[in-house]
N, C-alpha and C positions, 0 to 999 in steps of 0.2 A: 238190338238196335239202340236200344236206352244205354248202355253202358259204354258204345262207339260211342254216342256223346256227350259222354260224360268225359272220355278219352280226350276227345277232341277240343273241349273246353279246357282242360288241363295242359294240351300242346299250344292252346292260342296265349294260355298263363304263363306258361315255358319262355315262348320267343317274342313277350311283348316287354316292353320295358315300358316304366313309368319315373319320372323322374318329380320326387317332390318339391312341392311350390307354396306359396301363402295363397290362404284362402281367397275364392272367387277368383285366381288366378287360373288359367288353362295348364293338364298337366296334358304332358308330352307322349305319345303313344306313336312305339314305333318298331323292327321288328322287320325278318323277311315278310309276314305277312300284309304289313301294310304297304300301300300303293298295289293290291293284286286281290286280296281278296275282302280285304274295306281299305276305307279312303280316310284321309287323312288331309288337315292343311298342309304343310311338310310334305307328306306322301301322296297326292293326288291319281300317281300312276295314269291311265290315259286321260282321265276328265281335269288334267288340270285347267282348262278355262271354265268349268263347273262347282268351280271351291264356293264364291261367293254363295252361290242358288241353293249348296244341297250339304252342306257343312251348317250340322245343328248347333244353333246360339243356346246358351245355358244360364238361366240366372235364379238363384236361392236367395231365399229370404228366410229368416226366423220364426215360425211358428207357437203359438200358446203350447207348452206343454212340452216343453225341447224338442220338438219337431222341426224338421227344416223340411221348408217347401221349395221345390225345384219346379223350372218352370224350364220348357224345352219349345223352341221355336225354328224353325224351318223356312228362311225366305224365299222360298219357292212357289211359283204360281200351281193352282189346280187345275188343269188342262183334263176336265172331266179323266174317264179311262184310257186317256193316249199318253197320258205325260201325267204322273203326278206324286204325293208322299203318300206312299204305302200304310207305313207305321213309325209310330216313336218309340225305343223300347229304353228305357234307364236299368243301367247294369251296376252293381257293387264293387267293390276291390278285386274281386276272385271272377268278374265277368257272368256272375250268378243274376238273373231275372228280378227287378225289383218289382216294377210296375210297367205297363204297354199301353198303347194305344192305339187301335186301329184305324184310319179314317174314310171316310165316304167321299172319293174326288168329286160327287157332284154336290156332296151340300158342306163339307167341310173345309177349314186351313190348318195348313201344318202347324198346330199350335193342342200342345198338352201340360196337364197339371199333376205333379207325384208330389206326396208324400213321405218324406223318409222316416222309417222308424226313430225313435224316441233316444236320443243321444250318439245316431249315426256318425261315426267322425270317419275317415280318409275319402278315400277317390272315388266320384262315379262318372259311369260316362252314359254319351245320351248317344243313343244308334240312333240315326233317319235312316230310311231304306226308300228309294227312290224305283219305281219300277221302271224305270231306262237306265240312270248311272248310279245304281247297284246300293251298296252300304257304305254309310257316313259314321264315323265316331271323332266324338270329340269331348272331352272333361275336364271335371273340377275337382278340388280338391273341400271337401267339409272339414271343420271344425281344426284349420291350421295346419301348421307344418308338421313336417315328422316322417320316419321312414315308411315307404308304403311296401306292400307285399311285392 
């Protein structure tokens, strides 16, 4: 089961395309997979009137220690367990797990704080997962321009 997804992560690397940007700038993430099995501003697929609510905002700042702190926000309301954001999860270049965040619809808001290792530079992207309209991604680019994977 573990190596199907590993597979699998390999084929979402395959058919995504990223196109480089300047820093704090959004990079592009697009691909038969988008608009079907996550969302996209571009790719909305059926929720396109759901862009604004569940399409995750991204903002980094610079850290003591060449760390960059990433801060991932969700303007979505918490509709206790009928409607709300599941988790935030920040992914690297290659779509590998940096850090997560679960939340509790009745005491929390879609709002988390990562860490990037210590001299992190290309693309991350931040997943919302909404338990009605599905998974969000959407990214930045660290530390400038340049080719991405």
């Amino acid at each position: 089961m573990k190596r199907r997804s590993i597979l699998a992560l390999g084929a979402l690397a395959a058919v995504t395309r990223v196109l480089p940007v300047a820093a704090q700038s959004v990079v592009m993430i697009g691909g038969p997979m988008a608009g079907s099995v996550f969302f996209t501003r571009d790719d909305p697929g059926l929720w396109a009137s759901e862009v604004d609510r569940h399409l995750p905002e991204i903002k980094t700042e610079a850290a003591p220690g060449s760390t960059t702190s990433v801060s991932i926000r969700t303007p979505h309301p918490m509709d206790g367990f009928k409607h709300y954001i599941l988790k935030h999860k920040l992914l690297d270049a290659r779509f590998r797990l940096l850090s997560q965040k679960t939340f509790n619809p009745e005491r929390d808001q879609p709002f988390s704080r990562h860490v990037l290792p210590a001299g992190y530079r290309g693309p991350v992207y931040a997943v919302s997962i909404c338990n009605v309209h599905d998974t969000w991604i959407e990214g930045v680019m660290i530390g400038g321009e340049g080719d991405l994977p």
